[in-house]
N, C-alpha and C positions, 0 to 999 in steps of 0.2 A: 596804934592805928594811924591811917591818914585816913585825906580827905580827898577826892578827887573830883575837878570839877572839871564838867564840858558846857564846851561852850558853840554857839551856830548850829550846823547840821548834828554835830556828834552827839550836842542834847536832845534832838530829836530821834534818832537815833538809838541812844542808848535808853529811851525815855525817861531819865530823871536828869535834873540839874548839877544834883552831886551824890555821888558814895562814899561809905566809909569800908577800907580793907587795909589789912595789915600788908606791906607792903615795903618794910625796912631790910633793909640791905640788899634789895637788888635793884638793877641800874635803871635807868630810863627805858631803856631797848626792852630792859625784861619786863617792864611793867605795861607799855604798849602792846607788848605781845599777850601776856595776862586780861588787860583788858577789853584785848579784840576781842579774846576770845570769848570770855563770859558775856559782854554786850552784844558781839556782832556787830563789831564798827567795821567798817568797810575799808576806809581811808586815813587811819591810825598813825600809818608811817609817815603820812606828807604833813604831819600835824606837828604845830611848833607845841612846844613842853617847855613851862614854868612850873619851876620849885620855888616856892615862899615870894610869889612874885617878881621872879628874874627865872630869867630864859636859859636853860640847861640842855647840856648838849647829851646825845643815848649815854653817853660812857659814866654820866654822875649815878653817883648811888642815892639810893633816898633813906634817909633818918627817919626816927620814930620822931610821928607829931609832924613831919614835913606836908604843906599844902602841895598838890601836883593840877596843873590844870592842863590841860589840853586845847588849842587854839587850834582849830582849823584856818587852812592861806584864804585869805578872802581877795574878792578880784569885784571890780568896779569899773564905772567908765567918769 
């Protein structure tokens, strides 16, 4: 199993903080698309992705037991 956390709008969003889904052996891009779908995230793709706390690009696969978080681009003045 993993863990997947959102964070900003995507926890609002998906309404919870984190889930747990098995999720091992496909990539970043496929798990983005997985979890649009089931939550209805809107904005998935422009969303930066950390594996175990470092920043992963679509193409990495995810291991069993990997953390995935999801960051939304945040913009400020």
């Amino acid at each position: 199993m993993n863990k997947v956390l959102f964070f900003a709008h995507l926890r609002d969003e998906a309404g919870e903080e984190s889930v747990q889904l098995d999720l091992a052996g496909k990539t970043v891009a496929d798990v983005k698309a997985i979890v649009a779908e089931i939550y209805g995230l809107q904005k998935l793709d422009s969303a930066m992705t950390a594996i175990n706390e470092e920043f992963a690009s679509n193409e990495e696969v995810i291991k069993e037991g990997d953390v995935i978080a999801f960051i939304p681009p945040v913009s400020g003045g």
